[in-house]
ZAZADO-943115 format. One record per atom (N, C-alpha, C, CB): z, y, x. Coordinates in pm, whole numbers, plus 50000, padded with zeros to 5 digits. Glycine has a CB too. Layout:
ZYX...
// end
This chain:
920152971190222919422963490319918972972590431918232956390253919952967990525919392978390628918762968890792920972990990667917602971690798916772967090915917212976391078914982970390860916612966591176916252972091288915582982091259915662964791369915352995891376914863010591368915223014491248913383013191386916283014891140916593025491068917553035491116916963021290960917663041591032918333057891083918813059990951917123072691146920643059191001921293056990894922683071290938921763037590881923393075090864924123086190848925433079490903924113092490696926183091090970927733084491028928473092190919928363088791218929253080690855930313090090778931893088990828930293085790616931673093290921933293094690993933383105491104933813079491075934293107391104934613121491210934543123391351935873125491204934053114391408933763114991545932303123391594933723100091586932253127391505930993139591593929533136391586931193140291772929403121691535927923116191528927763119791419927533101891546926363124091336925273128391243924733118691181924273134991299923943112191272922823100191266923083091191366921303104691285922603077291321922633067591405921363061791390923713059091388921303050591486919533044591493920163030291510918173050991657919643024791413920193004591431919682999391541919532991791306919832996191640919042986791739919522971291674919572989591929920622965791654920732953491600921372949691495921072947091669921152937391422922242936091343923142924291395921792934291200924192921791386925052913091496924922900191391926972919691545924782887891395925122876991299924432877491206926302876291251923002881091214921802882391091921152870791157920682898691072921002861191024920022852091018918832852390945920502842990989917442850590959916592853590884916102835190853915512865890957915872830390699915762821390645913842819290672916532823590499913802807790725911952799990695911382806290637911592786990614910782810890659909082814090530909922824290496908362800790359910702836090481910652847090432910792859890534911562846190337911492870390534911282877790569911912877590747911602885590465911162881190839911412879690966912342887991036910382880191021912742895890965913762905691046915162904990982913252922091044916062906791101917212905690973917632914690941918322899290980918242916290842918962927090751920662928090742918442924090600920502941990724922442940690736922282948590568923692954490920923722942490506924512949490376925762956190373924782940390284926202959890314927792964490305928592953590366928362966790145929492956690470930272946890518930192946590691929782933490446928722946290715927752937690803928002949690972925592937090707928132946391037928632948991184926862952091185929612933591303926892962791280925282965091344925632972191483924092976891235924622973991560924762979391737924072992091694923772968691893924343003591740923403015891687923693024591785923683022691536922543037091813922523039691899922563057491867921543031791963923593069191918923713075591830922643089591861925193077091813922233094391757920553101191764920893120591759919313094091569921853115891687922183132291623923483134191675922223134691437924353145491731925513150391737926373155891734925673150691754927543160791733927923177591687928373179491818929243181991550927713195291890928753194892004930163194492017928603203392062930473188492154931993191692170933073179692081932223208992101932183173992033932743156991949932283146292039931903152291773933193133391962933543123692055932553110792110934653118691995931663111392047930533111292015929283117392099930673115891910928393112892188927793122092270925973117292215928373119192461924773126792212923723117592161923583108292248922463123092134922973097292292922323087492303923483072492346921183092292408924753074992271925993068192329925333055492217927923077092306925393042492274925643032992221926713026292198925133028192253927293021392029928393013091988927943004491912929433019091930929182999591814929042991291747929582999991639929532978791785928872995591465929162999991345929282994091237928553006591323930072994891129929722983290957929172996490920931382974390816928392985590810927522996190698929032996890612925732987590585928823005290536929593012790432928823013190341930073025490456927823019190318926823025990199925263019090216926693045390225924603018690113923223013190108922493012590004923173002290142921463022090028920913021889905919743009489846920363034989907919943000689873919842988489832921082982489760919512981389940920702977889614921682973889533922242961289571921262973589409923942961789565924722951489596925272941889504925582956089652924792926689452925262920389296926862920989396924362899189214927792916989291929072914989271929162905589163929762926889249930302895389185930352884089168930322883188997931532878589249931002896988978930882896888807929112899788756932072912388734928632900088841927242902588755926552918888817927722903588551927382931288791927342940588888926442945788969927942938088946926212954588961925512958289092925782973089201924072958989040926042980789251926482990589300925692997089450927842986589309925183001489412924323014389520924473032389525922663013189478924183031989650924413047189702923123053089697925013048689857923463068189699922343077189759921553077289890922813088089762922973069989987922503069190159922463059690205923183074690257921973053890294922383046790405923633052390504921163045290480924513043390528925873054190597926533041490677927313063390451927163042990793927813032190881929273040890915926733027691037930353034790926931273039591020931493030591148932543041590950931503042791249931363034591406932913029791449930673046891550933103019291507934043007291488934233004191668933172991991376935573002491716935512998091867935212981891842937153001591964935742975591941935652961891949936182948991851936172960792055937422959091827938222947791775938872955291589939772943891924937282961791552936542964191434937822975891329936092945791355938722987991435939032996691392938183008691425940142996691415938433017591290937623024291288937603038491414937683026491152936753041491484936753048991609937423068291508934543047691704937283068891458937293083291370938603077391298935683088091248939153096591253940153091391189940053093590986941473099491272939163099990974939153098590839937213097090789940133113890774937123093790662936083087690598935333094390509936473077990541934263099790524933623107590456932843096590326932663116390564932783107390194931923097790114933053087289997931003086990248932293080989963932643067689866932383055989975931483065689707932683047289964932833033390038932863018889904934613034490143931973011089948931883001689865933452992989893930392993589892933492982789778935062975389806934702965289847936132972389690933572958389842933622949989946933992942590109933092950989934934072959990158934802958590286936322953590296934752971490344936602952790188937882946490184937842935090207938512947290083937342927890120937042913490098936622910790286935472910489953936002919790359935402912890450936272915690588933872916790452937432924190560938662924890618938652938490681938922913290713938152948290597938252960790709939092972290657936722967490747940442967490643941512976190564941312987990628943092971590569941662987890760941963000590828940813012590739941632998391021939613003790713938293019890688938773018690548935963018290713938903008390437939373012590301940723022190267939583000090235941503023190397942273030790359942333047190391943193024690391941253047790465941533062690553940203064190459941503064990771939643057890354938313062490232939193071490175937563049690100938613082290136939073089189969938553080289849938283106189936937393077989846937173067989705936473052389774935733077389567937153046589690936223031989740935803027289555937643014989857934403025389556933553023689455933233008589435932363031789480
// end
């Protein structure tokens, strides 16, 4: 569960460190509960990038678009399941939701499959 103002880890090779959520794209927040919306594994967010490596592609304060990958908020799965990380982690994504970097740091949940984002399940070393 990842909110507006978090500061979540880039796990892909374009030179960003850290990122900062400014939005989550297609978050609805339900009556009477919690007012902000939240993104999960899968979930497209706008982020704004905080940390950088010099001389990568990636510059600090560049704004894109990103899916979460990782979250340490537990994810059910349809069998009952549940599956969480150590981090919060996004890979940053152009428009038309390939991944900007060319390879994938980390474990990657499999859900991104299901939610159509072959290109990042395949350039993963492990998908969990």
């Amino acid at each position: 569960m990842i909110q507006v103002e978090s500061r979540v880890d880039v796990a892909d090779n374009t030179g960003a460190k850290v990122a900062y959520i400014i939005r989550v794209l297609g978050a609805k927040t339900a009556r009477g509960r919690s007012t902000r919306p939240t993104a999960s594994v899968g979930d497209r967010v706008v982020c704004s990038i905080k940390k950088a490596l010099p001389g990568g592609d990636m510059k600090t304060g560049t704004v894109c678009k990103a899916v979460v990958v990782r979250t340490r908020y537990p994810v059910r799965r349809t069998d009952g399941s549940y599956v969480r990380f150590d981090r919060n982690a996004v890979v940053l994504i152009d428009d038309d939701g390939n991944p900007r970097g060319t390879r994938i740091f980390g474990a990657i949940a499999r859900e991104l499959r299901e939610k159509q984002y072959t290109r990042i399940v395949s350039l993963a070393a492990e998908v969990v």
